[in-house]
MIBAGU-719815 format. One record per residue (C-alpha): residue in one letter; x, y, z. Coordinates in pm, 1 decimal. Layout:
@bati=A	px=X	py=Y	pz=Z
...
//
This chain:
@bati=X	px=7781.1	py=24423.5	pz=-1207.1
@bati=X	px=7538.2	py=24505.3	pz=-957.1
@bati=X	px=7398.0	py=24232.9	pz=-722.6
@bati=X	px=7132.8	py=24010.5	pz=-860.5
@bati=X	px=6849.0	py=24136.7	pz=-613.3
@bati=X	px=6898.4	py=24487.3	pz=-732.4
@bati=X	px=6963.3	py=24378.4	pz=-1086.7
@bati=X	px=6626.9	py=24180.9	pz=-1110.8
@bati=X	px=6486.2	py=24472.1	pz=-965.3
@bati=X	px=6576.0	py=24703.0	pz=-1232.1
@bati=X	px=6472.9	py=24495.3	pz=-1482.1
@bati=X	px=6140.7	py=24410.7	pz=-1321.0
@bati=X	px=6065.5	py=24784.4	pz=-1376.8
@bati=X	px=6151.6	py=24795.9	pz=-1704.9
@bati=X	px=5750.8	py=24652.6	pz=-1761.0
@bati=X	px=5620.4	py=24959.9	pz=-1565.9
@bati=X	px=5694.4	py=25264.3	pz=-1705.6
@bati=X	px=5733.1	py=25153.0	pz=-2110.1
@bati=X	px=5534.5	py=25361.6	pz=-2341.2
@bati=X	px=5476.6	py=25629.8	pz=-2095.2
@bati=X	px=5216.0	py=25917.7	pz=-2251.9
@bati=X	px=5302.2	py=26278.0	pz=-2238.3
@bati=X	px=5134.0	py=26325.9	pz=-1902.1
@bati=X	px=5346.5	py=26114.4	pz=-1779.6
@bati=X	px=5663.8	py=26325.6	pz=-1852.5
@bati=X	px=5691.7	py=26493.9	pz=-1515.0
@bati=X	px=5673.6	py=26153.6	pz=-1335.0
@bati=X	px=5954.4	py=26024.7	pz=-1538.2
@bati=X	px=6146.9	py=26375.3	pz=-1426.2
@bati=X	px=6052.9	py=26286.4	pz=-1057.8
@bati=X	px=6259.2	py=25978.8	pz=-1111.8
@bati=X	px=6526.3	py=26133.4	pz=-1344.4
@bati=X	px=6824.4	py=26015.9	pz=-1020.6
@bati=X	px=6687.4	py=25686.7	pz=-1046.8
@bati=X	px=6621.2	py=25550.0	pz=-1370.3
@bati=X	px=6827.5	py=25483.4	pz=-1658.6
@bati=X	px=6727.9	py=25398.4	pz=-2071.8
@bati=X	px=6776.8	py=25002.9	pz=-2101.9
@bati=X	px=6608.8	py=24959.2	pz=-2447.0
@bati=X	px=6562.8	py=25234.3	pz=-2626.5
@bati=X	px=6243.4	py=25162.8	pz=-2889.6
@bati=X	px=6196.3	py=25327.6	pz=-3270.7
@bati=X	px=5850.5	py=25380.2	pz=-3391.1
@bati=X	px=5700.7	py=25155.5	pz=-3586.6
@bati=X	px=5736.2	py=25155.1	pz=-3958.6
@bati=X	px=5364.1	py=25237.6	pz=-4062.4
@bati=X	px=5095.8	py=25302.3	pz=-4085.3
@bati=X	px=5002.5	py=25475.6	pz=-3853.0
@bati=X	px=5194.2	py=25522.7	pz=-3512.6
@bati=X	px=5217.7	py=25248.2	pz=-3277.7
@bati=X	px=5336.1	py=25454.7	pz=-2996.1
@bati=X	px=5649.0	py=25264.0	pz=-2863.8
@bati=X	px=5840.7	py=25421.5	pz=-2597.8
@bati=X	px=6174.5	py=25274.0	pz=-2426.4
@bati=X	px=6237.1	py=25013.6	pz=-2133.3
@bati=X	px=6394.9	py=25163.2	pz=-1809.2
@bati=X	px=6524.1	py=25036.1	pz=-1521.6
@bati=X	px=6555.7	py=25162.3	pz=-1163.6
@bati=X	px=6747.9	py=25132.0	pz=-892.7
@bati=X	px=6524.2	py=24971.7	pz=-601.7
@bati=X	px=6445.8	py=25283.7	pz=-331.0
@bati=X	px=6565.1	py=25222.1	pz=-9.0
@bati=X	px=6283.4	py=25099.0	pz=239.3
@bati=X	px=6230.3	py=25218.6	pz=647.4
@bati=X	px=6104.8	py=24936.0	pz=783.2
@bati=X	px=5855.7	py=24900.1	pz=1078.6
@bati=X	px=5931.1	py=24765.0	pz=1410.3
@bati=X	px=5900.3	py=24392.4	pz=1434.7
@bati=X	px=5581.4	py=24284.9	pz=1600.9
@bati=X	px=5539.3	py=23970.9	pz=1807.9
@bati=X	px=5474.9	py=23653.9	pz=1637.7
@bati=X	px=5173.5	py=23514.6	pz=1671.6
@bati=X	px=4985.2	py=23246.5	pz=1531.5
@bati=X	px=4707.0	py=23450.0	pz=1388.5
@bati=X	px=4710.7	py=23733.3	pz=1108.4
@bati=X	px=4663.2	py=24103.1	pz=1328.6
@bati=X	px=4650.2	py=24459.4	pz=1184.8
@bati=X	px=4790.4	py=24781.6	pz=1361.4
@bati=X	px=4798.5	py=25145.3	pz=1120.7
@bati=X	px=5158.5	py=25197.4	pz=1270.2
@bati=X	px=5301.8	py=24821.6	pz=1335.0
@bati=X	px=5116.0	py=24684.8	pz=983.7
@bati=X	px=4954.3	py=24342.2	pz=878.8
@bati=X	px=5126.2	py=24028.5	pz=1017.7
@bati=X	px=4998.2	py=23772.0	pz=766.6
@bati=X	px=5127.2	py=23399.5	pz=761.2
@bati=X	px=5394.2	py=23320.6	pz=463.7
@bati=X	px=5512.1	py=22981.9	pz=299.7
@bati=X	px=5859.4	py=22957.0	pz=260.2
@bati=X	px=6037.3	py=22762.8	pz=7.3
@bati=X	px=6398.1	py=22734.0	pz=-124.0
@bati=X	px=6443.4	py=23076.5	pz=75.1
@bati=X	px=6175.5	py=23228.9	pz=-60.6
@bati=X	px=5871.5	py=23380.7	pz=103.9
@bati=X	px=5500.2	py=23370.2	pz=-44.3
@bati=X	px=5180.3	py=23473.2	pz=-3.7
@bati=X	px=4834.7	py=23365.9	pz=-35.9
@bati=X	px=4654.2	py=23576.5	pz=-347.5
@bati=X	px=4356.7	py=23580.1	pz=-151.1
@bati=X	px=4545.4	py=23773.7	pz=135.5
@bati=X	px=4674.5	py=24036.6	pz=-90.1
@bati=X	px=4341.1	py=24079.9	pz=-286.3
@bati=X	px=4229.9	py=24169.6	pz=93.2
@bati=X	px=4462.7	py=24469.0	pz=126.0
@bati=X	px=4524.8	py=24578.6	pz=-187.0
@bati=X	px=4239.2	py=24647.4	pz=-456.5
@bati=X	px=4411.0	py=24365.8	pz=-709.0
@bati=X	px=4186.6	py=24229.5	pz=-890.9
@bati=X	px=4271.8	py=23818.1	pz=-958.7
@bati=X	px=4189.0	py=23544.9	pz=-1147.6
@bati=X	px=4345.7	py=23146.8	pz=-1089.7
@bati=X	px=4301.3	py=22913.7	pz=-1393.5
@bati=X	px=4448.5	py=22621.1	pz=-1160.8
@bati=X	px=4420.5	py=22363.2	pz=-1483.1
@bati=X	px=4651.3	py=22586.1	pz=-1741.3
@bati=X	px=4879.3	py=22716.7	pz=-1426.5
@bati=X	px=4789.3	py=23121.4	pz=-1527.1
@bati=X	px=4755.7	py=23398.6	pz=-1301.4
@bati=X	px=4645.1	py=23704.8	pz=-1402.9
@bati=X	px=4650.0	py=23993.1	pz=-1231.7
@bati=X	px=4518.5	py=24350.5	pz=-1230.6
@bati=X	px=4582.7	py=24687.0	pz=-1070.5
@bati=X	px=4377.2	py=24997.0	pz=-1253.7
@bati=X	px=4639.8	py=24978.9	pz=-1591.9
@bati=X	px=4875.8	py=24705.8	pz=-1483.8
@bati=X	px=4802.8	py=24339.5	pz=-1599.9
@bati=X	px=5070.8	py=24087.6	pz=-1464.9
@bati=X	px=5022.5	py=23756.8	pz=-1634.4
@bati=X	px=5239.4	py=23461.6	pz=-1444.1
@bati=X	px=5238.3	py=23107.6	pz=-1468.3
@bati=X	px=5334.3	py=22818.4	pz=-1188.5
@bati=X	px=5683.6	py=22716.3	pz=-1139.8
@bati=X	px=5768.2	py=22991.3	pz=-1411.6
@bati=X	px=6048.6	py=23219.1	pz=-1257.0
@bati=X	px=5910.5	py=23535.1	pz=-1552.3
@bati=X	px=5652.0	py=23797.3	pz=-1564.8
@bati=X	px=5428.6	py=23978.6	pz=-1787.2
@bati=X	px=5393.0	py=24318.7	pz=-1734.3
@bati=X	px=5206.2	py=24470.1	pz=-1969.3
@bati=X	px=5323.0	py=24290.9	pz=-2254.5
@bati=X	px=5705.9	py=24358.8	pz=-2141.8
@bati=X	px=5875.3	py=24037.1	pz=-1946.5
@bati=X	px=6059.9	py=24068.7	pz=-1623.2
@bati=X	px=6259.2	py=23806.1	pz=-1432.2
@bati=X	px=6112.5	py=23722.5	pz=-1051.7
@bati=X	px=6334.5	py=23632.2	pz=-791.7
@bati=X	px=6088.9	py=23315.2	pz=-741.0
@bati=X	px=5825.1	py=23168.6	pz=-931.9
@bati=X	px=5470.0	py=23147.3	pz=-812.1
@bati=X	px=5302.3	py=22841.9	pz=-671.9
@bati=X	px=4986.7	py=22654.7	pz=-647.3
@bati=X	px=4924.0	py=22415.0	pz=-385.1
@bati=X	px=4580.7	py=22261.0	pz=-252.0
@bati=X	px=4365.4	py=22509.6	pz=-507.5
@bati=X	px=4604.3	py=22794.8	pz=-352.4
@bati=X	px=4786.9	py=23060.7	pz=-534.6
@bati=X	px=5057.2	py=23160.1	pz=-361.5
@bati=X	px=5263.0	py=23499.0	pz=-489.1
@bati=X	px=5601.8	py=23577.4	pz=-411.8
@bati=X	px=5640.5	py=23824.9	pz=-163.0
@bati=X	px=5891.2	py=24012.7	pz=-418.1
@bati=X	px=5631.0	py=24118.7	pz=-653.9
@bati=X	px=5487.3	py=24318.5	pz=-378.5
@bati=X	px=5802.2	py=24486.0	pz=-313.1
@bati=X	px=5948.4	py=24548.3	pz=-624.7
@bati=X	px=5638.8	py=24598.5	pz=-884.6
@bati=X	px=5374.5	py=24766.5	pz=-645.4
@bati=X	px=5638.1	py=24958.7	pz=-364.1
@bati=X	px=5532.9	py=24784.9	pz=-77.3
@bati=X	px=5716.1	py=24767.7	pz=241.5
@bati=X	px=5728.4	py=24411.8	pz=362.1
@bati=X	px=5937.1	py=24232.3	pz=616.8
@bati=X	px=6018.1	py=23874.0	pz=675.7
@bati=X	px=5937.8	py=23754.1	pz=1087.3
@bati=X	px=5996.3	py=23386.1	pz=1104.2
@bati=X	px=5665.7	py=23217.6	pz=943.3
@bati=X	px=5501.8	py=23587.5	pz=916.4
@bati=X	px=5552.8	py=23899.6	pz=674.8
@bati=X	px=5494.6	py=24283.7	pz=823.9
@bati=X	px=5310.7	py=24443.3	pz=550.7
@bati=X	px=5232.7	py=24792.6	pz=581.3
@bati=X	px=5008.7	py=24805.4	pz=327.0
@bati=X	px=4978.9	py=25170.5	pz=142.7
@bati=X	px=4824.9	py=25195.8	pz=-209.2
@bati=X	px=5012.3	py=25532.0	pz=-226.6
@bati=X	px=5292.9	py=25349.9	pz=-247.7
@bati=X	px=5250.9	py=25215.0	pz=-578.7
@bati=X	px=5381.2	py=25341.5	pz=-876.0
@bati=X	px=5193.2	py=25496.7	pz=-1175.8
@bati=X	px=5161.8	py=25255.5	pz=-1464.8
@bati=X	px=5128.3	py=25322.3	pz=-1871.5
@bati=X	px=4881.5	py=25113.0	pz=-2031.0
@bati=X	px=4953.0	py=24822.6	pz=-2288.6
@bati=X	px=4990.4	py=24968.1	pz=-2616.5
@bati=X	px=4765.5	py=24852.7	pz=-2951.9
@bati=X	px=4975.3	py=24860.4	pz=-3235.9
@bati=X	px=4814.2	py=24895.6	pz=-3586.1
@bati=X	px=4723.6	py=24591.8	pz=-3785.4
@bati=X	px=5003.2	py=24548.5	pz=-3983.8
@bati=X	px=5017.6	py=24384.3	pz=-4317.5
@bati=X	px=5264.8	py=24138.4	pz=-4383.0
@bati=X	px=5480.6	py=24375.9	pz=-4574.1
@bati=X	px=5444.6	py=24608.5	pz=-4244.1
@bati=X	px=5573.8	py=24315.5	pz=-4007.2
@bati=X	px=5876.6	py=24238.5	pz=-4250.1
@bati=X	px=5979.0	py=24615.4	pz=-4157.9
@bati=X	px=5881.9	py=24645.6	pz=-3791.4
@bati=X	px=6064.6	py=24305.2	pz=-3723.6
@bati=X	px=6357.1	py=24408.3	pz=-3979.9
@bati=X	px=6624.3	py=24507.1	pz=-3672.8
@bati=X	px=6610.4	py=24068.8	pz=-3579.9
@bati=X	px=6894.5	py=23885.2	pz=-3711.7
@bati=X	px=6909.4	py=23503.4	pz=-3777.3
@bati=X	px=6955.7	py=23293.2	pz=-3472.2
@bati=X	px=7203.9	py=23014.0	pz=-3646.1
@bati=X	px=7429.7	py=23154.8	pz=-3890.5
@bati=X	px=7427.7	py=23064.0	pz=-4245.7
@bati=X	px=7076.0	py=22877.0	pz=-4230.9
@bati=X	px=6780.7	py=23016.4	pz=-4376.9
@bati=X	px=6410.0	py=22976.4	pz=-4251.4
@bati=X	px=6342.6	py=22576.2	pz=-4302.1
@bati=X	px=6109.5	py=22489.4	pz=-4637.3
@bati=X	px=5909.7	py=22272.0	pz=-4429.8
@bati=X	px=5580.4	py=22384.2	pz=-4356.3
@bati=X	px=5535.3	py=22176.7	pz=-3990.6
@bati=X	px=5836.2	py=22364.1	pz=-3901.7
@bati=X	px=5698.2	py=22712.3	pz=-3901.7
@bati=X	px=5444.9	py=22893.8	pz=-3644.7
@bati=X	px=5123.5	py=22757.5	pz=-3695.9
@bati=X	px=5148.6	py=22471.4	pz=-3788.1
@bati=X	px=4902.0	py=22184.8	pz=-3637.8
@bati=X	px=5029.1	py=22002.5	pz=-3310.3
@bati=X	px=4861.1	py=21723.9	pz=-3104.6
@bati=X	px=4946.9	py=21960.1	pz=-2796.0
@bati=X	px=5076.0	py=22314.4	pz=-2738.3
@bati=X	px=4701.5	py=22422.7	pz=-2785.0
@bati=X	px=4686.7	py=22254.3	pz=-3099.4
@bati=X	px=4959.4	py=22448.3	pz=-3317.5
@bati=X	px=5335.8	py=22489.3	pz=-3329.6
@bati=X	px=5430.2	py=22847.4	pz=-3111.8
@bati=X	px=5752.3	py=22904.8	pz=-3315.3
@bati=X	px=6026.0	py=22842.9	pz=-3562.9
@bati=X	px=6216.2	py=22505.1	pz=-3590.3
@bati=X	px=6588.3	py=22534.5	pz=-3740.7
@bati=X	px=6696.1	py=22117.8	pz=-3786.7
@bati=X	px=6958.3	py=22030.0	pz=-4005.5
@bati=X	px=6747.2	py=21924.3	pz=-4277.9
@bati=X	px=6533.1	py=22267.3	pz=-4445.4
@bati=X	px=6754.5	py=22507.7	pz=-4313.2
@bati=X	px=7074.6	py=22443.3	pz=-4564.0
@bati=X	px=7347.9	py=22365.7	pz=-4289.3
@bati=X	px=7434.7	py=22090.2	pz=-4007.8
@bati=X	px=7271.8	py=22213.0	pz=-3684.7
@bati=X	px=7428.2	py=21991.7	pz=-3432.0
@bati=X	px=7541.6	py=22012.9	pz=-3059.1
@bati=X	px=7803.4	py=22206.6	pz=-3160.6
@bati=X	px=7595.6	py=22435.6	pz=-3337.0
@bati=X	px=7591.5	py=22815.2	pz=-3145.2
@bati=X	px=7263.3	py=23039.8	pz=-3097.7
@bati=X	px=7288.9	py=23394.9	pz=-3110.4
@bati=X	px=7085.2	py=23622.1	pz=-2988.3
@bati=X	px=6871.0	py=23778.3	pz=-3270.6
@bati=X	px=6907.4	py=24151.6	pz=-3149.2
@bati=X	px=7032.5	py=24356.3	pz=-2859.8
@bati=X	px=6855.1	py=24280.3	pz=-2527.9
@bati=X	px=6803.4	py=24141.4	pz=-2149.4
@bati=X	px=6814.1	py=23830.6	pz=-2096.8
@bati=X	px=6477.0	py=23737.6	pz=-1821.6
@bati=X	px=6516.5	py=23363.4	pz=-1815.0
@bati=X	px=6814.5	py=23140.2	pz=-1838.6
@bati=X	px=6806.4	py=22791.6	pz=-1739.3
@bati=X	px=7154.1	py=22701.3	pz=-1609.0
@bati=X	px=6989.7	py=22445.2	pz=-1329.8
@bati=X	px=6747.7	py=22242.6	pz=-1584.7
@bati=X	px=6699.6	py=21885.1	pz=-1449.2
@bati=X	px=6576.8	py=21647.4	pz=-1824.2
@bati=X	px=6269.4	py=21511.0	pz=-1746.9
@bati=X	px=6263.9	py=21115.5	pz=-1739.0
@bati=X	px=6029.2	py=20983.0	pz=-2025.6
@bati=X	px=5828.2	py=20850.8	pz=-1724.8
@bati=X	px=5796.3	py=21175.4	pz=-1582.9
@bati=X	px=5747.5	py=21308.8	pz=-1992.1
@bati=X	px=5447.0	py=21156.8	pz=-2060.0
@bati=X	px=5281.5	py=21197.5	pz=-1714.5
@bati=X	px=5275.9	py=21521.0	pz=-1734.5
@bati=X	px=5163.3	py=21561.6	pz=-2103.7
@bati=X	px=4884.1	py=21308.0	pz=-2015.9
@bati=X	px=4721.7	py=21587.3	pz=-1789.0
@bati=X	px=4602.2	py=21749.5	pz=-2098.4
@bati=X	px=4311.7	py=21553.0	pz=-2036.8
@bati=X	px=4193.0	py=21735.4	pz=-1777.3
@bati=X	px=4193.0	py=22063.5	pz=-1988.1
@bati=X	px=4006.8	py=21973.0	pz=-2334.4
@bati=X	px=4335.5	py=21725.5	pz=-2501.5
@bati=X	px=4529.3	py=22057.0	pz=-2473.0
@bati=X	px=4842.8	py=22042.9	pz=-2269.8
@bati=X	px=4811.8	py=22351.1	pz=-1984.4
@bati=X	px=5094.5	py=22603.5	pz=-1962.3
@bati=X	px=5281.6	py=22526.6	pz=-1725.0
@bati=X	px=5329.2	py=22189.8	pz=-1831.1
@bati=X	px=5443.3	py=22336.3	pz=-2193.3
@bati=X	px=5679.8	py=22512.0	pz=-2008.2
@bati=X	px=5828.9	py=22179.0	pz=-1933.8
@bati=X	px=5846.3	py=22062.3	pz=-2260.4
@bati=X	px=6045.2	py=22347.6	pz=-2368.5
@bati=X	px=6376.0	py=22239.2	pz=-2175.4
@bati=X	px=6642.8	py=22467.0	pz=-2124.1
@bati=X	px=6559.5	py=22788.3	pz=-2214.5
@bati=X	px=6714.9	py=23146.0	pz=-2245.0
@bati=X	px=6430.4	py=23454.9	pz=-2261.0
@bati=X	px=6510.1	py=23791.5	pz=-2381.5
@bati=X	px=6341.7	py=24060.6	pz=-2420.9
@bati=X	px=6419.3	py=24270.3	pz=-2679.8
@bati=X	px=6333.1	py=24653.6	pz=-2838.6
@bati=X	px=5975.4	py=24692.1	pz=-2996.2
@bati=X	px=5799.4	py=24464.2	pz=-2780.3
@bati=X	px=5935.3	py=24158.9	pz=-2869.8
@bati=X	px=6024.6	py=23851.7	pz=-2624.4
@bati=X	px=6231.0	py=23594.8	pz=-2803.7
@bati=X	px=6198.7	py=23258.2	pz=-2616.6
@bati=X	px=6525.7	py=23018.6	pz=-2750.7
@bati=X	px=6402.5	py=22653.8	pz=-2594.1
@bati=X	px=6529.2	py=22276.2	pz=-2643.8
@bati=X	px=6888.6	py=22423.9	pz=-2572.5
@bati=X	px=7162.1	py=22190.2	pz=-2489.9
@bati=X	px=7390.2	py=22427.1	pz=-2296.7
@bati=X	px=7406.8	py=22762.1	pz=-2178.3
@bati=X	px=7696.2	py=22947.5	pz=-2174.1
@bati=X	px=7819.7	py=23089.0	pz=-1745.4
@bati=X	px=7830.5	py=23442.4	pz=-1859.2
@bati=X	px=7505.1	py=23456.1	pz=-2013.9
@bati=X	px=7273.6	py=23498.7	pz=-1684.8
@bati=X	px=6936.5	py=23709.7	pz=-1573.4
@bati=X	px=6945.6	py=24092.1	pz=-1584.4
@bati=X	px=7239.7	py=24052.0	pz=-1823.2
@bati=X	px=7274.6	py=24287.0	pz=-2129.5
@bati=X	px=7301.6	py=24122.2	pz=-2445.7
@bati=X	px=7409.1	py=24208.9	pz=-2813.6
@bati=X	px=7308.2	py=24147.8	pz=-3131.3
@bati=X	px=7515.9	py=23810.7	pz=-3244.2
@bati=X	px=7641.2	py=23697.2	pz=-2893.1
@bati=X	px=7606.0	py=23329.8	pz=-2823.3
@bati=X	px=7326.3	py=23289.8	pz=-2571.0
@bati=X	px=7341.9	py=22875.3	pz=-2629.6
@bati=X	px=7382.1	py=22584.9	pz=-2813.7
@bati=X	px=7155.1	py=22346.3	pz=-2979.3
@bati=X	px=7012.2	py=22051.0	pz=-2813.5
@bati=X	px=6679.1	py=21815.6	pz=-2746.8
@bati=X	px=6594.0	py=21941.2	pz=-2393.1
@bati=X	px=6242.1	py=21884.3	pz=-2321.8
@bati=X	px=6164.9	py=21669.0	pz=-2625.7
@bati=X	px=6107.3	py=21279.3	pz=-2602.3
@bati=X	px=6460.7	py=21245.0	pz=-2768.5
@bati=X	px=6613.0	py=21453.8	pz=-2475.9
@bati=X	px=6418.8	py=21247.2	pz=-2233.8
@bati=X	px=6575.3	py=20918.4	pz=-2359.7
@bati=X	px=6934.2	py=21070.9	pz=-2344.9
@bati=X	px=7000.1	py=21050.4	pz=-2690.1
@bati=X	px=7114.5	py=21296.8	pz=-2966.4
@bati=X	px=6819.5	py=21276.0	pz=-3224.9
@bati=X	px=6601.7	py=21554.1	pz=-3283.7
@bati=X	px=6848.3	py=21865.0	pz=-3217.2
@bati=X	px=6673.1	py=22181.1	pz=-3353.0
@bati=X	px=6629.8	py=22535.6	pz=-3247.1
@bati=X	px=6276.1	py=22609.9	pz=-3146.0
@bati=X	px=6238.3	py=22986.8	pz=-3121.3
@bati=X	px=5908.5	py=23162.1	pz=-3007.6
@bati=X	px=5812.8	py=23512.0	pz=-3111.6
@bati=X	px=5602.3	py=23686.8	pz=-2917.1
@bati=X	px=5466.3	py=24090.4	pz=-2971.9
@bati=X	px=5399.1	py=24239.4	pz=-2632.6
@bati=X	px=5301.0	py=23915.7	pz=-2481.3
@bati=X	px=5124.4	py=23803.5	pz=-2804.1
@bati=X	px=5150.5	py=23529.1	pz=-3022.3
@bati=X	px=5055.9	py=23765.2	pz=-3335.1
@bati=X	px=5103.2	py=23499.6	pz=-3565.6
@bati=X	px=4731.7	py=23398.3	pz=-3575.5
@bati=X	px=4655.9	py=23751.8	pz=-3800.2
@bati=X	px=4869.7	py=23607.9	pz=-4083.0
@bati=X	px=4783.4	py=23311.5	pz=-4328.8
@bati=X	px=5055.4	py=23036.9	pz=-4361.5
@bati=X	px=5134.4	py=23196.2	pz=-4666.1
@bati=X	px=5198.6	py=23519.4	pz=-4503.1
@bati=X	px=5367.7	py=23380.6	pz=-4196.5
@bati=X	px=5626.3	py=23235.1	pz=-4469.9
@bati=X	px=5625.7	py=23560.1	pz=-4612.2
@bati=X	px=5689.0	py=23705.8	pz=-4324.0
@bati=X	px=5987.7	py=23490.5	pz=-4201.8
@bati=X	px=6165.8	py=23475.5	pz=-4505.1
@bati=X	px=6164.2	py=23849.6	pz=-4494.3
@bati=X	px=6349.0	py=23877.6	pz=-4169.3
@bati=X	px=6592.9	py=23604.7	pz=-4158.1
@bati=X	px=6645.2	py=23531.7	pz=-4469.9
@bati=X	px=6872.1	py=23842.3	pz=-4558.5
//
């Protein structure tokens, strides 16, 4: 296995070039020696075609580096030398301000400092993030980061590592400053996000057909407030995904009780350091929902999902397996995974049960989402059941 920089690296990429258009075919032959099929997508069923392409990866270029300048205590600019601009460094990591980037590149970005999002644009690429959340969104495909943004003081601060391995950039660490050459030629050529059809039920049932169930020998649960949709007094008001407890699903679901992985994927996200929150800690943080209309803000959901694994599978789809007990050693970021390995095992992480340190309350939550959407709003309950039942129910 390569080494995790590169590894993340590859898979960061796998965002950038998905669903690449025809005129994009002699790009992707300028890169033939570097790239490599990860995913490989179908079309979808009907009716008409969604235009789904295939997740790459590449190995990171190597990078010429300028000359160190002199530190100083105030940003300078030179054509030849680059930008010296002041970086924060945490847990080995290097950031900078979004404001300072904005300046040098033409990024457009927006801060929602109450939810924790960060959204940011560059001509087709959109890169949704979220505070303290070690993922990315690119363009509805989801990519590890080496470190997760930050917001301190009304501050967005970016990892230095999206610069270098999403938009090209050469950058190099000098003490409490980054060397930045800055050079828009340097970035890559991005594919836009695509707009798949509006599918009927009947259509979703066949373009989510290739998904197996996570917990073997249990069918989707028969009760309603378990199922996508259903009302919440947080997570924006409605439940994101699909509980499997004990009771409704036809089998004991316990801490015993493996999770496979629904498909063949990456894994982006697995939580092998989680901390449980205390119940102190808990409700603090859900209490800040206040502050953003009685709806809890994302990053703070984030929380309340405990250990989780993320992979990203064919088709668009990001399966997000949260409230896990354990994670197995193998099963780490940039790994390759297949259809029916164990990814984890059932627990309460996250939940008010998990906080208290007991074992009530162990379920499977597991979030669907369609290129960065949660699609389930187009279907009625009825349909969502429908739906469900369709896939994992075979």
């Amino acid at each position: 296995m390569k080494k995790a920089s590169l590894f993340i690296a590859m898979v960061s990429l796998s965002g950038l070039i998905v669903f690449l258009p025809p005129s994009n075919k002699a790009w992707l032959q300028m890169m033939g020696n570097l790239v490599e099929a990860d995913l490989v997508t179908t079309l979808p069923p009907s009716p008409t075609d969604g235009g789904p392409g295939r997740d790459v990866k590449q190995e990171k270029p190597a990078v010429v580096m300028p000359e160190p300048k002199p530190t100083t205590d105030q940003p300078v600019e030179d054509q030849q030398q680059g930008i010296a601009l002041k970086v924060k460094q945490k847990n080995g990591h290097a950031y900078i301000q979004l404001d300072e980037i904005k300046q040098h590149l033409p990024i457009k970005g927006q801060v929602d400092f109450t939810s924790g999002k960060i959204s940011l644009k560059y001509q087709d690429l959109q890169i949704e993030l979220v505070r303290d959340n070690p993922v990315m969104n690119l363009n509805g495909i989801y990519a590890p980061l080496e470190a997760a943004p930050l917001m301190q003081d009304s501050v967005a601060w970016i990892p230095v590592s999206i610069l270098q391995e999403v938009f090209k950039q050469s950058l190099k660490i000098e003490r409490n400053q980054v060397v930045w050459i800055a050079d828009e030629a340097d970035v890559p050529a991005f594919a836009q996000k695509p707009t798949l059809p509006e599918y009927s039920a009947r259509d979703m049932i066949e373009y989510l057909s290739f998904l197996e169930t996570p917990i073997k020998g249990a069918h989707v649960s028969t009760k309603a407030s378990h199922l996508p949709g259903a009302p919440r007094t947080y997570r924006n008001g409605v439940h994101e995904g699909l509980d499997w407890y004990s009771y409704g699903t036809g089998v004991l679901i316990d801490k015993k009780t493996p999770i496979h992985s629904i498909a063949d994927g990456v894994v982006v996200r697995a939580d092998h350091g989680y901390r449980e929150m205390t119940t102190p800690e808990r409700e603090a943080l859900l209490a800040k929902g206040s502050d953003n209309d009685g709806q809890t803000p994302e990053y703070i959901l984030d929380r309340m999902r405990g250990r989780s694994v993320w992979i990203q599978y064919d088709k668009g789809i990001l399966a997000r397996y949260v409230h896990l007990d354990r994670i197995p050693d193998h099963v780490k970021v940039g790994q390759k995974i297949k259809a029916g390995e164990i990814i984890g095992y059932v627990g309460n992480s996250g939940t008010s049960d998990g906080a208290k340190g007991n074992d009530n309350g162990l379920h499977l939550h597991l979030d669907l989402l369609l290129y960065g959407d949660w699609f389930w709003n187009r279907y009625s309950p009825e349909e969502r059941r429908m739906i469900l039942e369709g896939v994992f129910n075979q």
